[in-house]
C-alpha positions in Angstrom: -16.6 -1.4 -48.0 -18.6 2.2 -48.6 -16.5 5.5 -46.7 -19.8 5.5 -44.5 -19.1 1.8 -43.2 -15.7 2.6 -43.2 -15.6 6.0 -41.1 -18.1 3.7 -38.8 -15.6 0.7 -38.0 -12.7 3.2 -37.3 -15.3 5.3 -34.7 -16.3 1.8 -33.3 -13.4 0.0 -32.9 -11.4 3.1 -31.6 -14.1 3.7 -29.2 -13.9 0.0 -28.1 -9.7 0.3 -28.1 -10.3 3.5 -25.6 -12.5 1.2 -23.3 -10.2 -1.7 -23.2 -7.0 0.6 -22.2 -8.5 2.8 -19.2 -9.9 -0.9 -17.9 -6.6 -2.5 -18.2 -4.8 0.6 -16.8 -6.6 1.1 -13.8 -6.4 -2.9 -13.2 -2.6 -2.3 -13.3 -2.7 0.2 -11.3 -4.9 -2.0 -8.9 -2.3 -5.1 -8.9 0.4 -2.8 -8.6 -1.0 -1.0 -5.5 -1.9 -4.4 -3.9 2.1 -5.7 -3.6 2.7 -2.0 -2.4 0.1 -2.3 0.5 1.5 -5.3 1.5 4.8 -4.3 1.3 4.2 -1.5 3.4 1.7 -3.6 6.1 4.8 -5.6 6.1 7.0 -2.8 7.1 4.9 -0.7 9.1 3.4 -2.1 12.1 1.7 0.1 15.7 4.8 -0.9 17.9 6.7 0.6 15.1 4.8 3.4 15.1 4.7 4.0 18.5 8.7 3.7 19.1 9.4 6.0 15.9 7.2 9.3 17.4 9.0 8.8 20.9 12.3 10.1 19.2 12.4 14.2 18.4 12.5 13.7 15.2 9.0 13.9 14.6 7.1 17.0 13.1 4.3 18.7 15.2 1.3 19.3 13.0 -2.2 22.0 12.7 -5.2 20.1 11.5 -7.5 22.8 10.0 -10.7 22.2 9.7 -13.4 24.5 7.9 -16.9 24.3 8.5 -19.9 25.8 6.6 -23.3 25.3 8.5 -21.9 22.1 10.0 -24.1 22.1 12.7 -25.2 18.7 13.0 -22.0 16.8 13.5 -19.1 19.7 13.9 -19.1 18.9 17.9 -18.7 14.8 17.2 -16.5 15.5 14.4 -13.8 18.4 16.6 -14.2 16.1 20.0 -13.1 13.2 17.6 -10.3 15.3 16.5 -8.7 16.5 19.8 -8.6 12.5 21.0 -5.9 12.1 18.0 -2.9 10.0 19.0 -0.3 12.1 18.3 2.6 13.9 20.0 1.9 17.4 19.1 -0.8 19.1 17.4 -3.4 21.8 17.1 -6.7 21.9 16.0 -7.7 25.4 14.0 -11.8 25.3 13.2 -12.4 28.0 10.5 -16.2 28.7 10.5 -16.4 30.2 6.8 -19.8 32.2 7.3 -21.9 29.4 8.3 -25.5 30.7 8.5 -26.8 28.4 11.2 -25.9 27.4 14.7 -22.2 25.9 13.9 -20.1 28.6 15.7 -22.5 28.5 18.8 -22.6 25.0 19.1 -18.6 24.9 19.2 -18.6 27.7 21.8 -21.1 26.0 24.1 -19.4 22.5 23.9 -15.8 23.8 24.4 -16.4 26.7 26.5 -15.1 29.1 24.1 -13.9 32.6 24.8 -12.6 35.2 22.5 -9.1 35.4 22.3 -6.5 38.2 22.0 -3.8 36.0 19.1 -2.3 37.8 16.9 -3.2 36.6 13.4 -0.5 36.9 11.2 -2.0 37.3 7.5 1.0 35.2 5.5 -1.9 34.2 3.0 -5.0 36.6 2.1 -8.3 36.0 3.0 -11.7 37.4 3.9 -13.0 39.3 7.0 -12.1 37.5 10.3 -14.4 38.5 12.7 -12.8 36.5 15.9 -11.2 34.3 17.3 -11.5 32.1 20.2 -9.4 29.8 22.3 -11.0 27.6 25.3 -8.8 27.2 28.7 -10.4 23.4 29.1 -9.3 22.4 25.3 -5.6 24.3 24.7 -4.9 23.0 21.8 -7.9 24.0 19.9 -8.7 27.4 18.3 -11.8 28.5 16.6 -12.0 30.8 14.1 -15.5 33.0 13.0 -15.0 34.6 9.5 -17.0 36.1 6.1 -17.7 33.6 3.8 -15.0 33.3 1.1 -15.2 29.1 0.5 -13.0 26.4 1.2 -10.0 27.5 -0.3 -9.6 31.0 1.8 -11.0 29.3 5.2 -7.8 26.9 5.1 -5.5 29.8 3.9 -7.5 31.7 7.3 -6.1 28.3 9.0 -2.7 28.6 7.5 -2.2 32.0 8.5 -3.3 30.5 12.5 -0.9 27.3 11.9 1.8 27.3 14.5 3.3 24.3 13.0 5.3 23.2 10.3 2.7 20.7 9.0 -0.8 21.3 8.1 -3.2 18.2 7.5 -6.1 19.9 6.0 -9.6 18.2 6.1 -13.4 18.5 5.3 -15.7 19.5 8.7 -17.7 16.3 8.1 -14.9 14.3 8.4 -13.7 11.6 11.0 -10.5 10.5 11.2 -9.5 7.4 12.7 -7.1 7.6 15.9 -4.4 6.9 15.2 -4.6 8.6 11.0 -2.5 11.7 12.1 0.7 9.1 13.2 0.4 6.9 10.0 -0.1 10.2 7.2 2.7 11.9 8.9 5.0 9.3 9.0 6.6 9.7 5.3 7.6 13.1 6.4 10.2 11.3 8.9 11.5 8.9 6.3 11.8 11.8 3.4 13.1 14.8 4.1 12.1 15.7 0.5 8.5 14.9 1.4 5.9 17.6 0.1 2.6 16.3 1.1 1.3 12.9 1.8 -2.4 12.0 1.8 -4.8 9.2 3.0 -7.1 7.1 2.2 -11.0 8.1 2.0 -14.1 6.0 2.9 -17.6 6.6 3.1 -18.7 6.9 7.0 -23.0 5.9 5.8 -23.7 3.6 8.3 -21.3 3.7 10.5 -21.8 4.1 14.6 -20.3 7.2 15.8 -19.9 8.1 19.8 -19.0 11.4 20.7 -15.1 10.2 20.7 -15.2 9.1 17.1 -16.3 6.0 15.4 -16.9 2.6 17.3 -18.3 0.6 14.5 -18.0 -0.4 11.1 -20.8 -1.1 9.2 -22.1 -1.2 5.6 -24.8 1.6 5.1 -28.6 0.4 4.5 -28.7 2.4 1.2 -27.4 0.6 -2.2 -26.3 4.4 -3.8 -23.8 4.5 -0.7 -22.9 1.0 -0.9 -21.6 1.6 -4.7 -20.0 4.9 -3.7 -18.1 2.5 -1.1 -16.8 0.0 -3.9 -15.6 2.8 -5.8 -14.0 4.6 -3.3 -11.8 1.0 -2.8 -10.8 1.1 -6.3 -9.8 5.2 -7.0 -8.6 6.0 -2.9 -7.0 2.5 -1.9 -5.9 1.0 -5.2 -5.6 3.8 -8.3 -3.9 6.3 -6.2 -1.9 4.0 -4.1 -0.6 2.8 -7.6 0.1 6.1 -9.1 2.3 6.7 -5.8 3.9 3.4 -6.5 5.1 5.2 -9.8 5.7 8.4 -7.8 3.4 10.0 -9.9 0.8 10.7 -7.1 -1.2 13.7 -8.6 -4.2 14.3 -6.4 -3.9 15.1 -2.5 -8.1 14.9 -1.5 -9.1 18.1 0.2 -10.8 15.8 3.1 -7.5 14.0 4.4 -4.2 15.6 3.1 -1.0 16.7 5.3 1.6 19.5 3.5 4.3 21.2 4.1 3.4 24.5 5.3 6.3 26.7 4.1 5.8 25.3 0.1 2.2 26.1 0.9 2.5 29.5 1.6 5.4 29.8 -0.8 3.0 28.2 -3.8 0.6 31.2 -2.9 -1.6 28.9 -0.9 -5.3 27.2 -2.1 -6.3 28.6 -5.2 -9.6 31.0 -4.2 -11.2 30.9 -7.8 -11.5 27.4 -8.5 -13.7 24.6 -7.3 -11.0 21.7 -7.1 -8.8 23.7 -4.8 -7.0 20.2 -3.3 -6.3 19.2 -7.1 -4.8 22.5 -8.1 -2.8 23.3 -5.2 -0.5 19.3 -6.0 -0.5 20.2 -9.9 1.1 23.8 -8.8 3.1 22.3 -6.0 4.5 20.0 -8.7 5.2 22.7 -11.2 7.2 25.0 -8.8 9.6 22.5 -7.5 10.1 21.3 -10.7 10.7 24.5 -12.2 13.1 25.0 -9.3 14.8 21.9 -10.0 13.9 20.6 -6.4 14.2 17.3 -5.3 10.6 16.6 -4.0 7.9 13.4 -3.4 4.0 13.2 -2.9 2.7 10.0 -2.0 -0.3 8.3 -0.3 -0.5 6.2 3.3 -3.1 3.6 2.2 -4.0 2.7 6.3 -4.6 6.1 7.7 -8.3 6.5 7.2 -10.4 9.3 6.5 -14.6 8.7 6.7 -16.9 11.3 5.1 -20.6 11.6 4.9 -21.1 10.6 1.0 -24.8 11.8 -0.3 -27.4 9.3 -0.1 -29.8 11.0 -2.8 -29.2 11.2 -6.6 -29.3 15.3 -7.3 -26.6 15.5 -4.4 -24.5 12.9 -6.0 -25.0 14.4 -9.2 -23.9 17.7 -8.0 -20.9 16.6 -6.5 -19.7 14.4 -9.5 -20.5 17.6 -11.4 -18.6 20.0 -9.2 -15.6 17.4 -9.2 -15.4 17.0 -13.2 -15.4 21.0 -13.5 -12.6 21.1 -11.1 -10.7 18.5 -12.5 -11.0 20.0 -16.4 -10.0 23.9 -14.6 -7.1 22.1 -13.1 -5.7 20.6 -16.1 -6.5 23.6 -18.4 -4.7 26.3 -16.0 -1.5 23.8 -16.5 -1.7 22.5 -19.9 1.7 23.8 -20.4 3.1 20.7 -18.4 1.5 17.8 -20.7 3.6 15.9 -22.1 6.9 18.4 -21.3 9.5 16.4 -20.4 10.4 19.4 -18.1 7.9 18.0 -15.2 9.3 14.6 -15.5 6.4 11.5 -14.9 4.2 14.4 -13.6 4.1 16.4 -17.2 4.8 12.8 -19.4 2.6 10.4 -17.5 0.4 11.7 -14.5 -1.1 15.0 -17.0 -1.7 12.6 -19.3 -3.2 9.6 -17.5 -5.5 12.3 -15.7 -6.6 13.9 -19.6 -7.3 10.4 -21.2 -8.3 8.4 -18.9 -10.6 11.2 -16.4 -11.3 13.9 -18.4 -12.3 12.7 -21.6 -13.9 9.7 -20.2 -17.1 10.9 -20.3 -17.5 12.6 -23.4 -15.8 9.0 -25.0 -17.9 6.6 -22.9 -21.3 8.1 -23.1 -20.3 8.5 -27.3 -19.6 4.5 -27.2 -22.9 3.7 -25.2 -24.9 5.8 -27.7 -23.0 4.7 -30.7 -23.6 0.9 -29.4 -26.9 1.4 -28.9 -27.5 3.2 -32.2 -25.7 0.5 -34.1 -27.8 -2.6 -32.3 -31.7 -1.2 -32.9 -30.1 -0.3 -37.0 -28.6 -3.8 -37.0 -25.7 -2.1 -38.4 -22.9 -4.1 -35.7 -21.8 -7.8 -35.8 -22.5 -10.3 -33.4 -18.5 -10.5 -32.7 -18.1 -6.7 -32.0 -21.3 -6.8 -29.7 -19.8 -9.2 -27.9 -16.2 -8.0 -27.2 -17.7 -4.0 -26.8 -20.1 -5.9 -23.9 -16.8 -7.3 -22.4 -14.6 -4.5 -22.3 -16.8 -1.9 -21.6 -18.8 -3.5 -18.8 -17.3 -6.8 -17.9 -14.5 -5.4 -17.4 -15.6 -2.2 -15.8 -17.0 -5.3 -13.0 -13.5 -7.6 -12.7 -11.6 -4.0 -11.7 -14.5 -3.7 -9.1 -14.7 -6.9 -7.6 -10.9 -7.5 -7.5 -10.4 -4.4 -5.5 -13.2 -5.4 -3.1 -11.1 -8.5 -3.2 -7.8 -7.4 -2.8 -9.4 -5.0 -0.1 -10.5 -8.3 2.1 -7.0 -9.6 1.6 -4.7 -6.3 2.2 -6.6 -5.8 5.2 -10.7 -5.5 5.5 -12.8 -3.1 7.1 -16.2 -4.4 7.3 -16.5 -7.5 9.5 -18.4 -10.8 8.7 -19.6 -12.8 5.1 -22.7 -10.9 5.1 -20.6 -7.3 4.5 -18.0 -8.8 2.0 -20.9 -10.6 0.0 -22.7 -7.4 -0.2 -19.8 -5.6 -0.9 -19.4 -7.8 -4.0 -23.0 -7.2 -5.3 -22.2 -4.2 -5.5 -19.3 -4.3 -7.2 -21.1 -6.1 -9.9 -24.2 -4.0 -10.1 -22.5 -0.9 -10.4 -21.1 -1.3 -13.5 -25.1 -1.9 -14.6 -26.5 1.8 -14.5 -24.9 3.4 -11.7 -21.3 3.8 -13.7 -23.5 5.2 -16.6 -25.5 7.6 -14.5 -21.8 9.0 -12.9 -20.4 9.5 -16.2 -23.7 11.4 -17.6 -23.2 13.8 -14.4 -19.6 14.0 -15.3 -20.4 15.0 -19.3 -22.4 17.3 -17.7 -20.3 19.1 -15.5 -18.1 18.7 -18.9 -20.7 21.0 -20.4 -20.8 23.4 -17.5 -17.1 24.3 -17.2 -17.5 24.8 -21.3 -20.0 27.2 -20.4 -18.3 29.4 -17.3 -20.2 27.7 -14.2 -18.3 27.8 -11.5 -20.5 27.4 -8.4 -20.0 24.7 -5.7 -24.0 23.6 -5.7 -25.5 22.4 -2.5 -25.1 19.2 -0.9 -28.1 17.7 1.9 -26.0 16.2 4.6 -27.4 13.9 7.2 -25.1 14.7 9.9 -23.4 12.1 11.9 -25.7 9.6 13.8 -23.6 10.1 17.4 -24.2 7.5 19.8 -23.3 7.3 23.3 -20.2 6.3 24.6 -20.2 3.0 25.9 -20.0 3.9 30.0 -16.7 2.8 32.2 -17.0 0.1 34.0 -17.3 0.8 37.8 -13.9 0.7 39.7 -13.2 -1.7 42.5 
């Protein structure tokens, strides 16, 4: 065997041996978060629920909620919020800037007027320029603001939080109604609870009254249909299965409840990076460590999040982009923690599951696909190795798919009737057949831009929530 042929095996069959252990990783992860849903849908149930928030012992919380020209579903998505079942809360609106009719839309549904609070400024942030408080909605408050991004609109929500919990959220988010008594939960069980987050899924296609959502159903359009099957396998099986290892890493910026006193101690959201939600855990994880503090981050896998997810490939694209810079600016402002015993499984497992198996993966998989396809139109690979790199990198890319649409239909579906869950499965096959590919291009690329310095959030075109009308009341007797 030349050097050439040689230098070629080793590139091919470590290529193929990086393939084979992410797939077989995050199908452990998946079996190992399946037995903890169960477990904990065996624990858990609503008249459980229910009796545990009647004690005092539970912990009032403020949802914030920023908003950037939301205009076309921030009235569904805030009356959906306020009809939360839960004890005590408060609902802070942080208009960050928005350029269109958001903030007037808010007033004239809630009868907003400005308000005379006091806002205390525990976190910096930009300009506020009001806020406003409506006598028919007591609970809610509305803040206007200078544009400063996601991260300094939930420190301006902080700074309004009356509570000792925040649950911080996207403004195109719905959250089911009773999400706010199942995330918040773990905080009465633990008192060394930090932050607990739920589980995310796309709300295409869903029907949506002004109270929230009354229906469940699979969008028409196949690019959200895939975005739902992969959604199952990272929100409701990978990260369950991390938390299973208490190794939970990631808190997602549109459904995540923390501890406001770390928070504000940890310097609040990070203002210069794009992955805000990512950075804020990693740092969160650091300091206690460092402190030698007993703490725990997990994730509820039945409180549910849904979020608009795009339904058009340069959206998608830019948001796959935006998420790989912020994951890569993450890891490289904490390097330090890899593999240092120091953090525990955070710095010896979680750092590096996240830099092997996330941030890597695109610069390894798209170097496989074009060394494969190099080495097939040369006629330089064997039949055998053909064969098992087809397997591992694809075949196996669609069992981890279709068992977590599975397992999903077992642990507890979502989408009602044979016609959703056979759909469901075609996509979880066809996925893995150009629309994995095209994720992981958008992800080298956003590989390319961080290299470079970009560090802009790029546009997404929402279609607003569809809101239906709610279903009349019968007439009394």
């Amino acid at each position: 065997m030349t050097l050439r042929a040689f230098l070629t095996a080793t590139v091919e069959w470590s290529i193929l041996s990086y393939f084979l252990a992410t797939n077989l990783t995050h199908l452990a992860l998946i079996l190992r978060a399946f037995f903890s849903i169960r477990n904990y849908l065996d624990a858990v149930g609503i008249d459980r629920l229910d009796t545990a928030f009647e004690t005092s012992h539970y912990k009032p919380i403020t949802l914030i909620c920023p908003v950037y020209n939301e205009e076309a579903g921030v009235v569904a998505s805030i009356n959906s919020l306020i009809s939360l079942r839960y004890p005590e809360f408060q609902v802070v609106v942080v208009s960050d800037g928005s350029t269109d009719a958001t903030l007037e839309r808010l007033v004239k549904a809630f009868k907003l007027q400005p308000s005379q609070r006091v806002l205390r400024q525990l976190l910096p942030t930009r300009e506020v320029r009001g806020i406003y408080e409506s006598a028919y909605v007591p609970n809610l408050v509305v803040v206007d603001k200078a544009n400063g991004g996601k991260a300094d609109a939930l420190n301006c929500g902080i700074n309004l939080a009356r509570y000792p919990l925040v649950c911080c959220m996207d403004g195109d988010s719905l959250l089911e109604n009773d999400a706010l008594l199942r995330i918040a939960r773990p905080f009465m069980d633990r008192p060394d609870m930090v932050a607990s987050g739920g589980v995310v899924r796309p709300l295409n296609g869903c029907k949506v009254t002004p109270m929230g959502i009354r229906g469940i159903f699979l969008p028409d359009s196949w690019l959200a249909r895939f975005q739902i099957v992969e959604y199952l396998r990272a929100f409701l099986f990978t990260r369950v299965g991390l938390a299973s290892l208490d190794s939970m890493f990631i808190v997602s910026g549109a459904f995540g409840v923390f501890r406001k006193d770390l928070v504000v101690t940890a310097g609040g959201f990070e203002t210069s990076t794009i992955g805000e939600d990512f950075e804020l855990v990693v740092r969160l994880h650091r300091c206690l460590r460092e402190e030698k503090r007993p703490h725990h981050i997990t994730l509820v896998p039945d409180p549910v999040c849904w979020t608009e997810v795009p339904e058009d490939f340069r959206g998608l694209g830019r948001q796959r982009n935006r998420w790989q810079r912020g994951l890569l600016e993450t890891l490289w402002r904490h390097r330090h923690m890899c593999f240092n015993p120091k953090y525990g499984r955070i710095g010896l497992f979680s750092m590096p599951y996240f830099i092997f198996f996330e941030a890597l993966a695109p610069i390894i998989e798209v170097s496989g696909y074009l060394l494969f396809a190099v080495a097939i139109l040369t006629g330089s690979v064997g039949g055998t190795f053909a064969l098992l790199f087809f397997y591992v990198a694809l075949l196996l890319g669609v069992l981890n798919s279709v068992v977590a649409v599975v397992l999903q239909e077992i642990s507890g579906h979502r989408y009602q009737g044979l016609k959703a869950l056979v759909l469901l499965l075609v996509g979880a096959v066809a996925e893995n057949f150009g629309y994995r590919q095209l994720t992981v291009w958008w992800r080298l690329k956003g590989t390319y831009d961080w290299i470079r310095g970009k560090n802009t959030w790029g546009h997404m075109k929402r279609q607003g929530l569809t809101t239906h009308p709610a279903p009349e009341e019968p007439p009394q007797a």
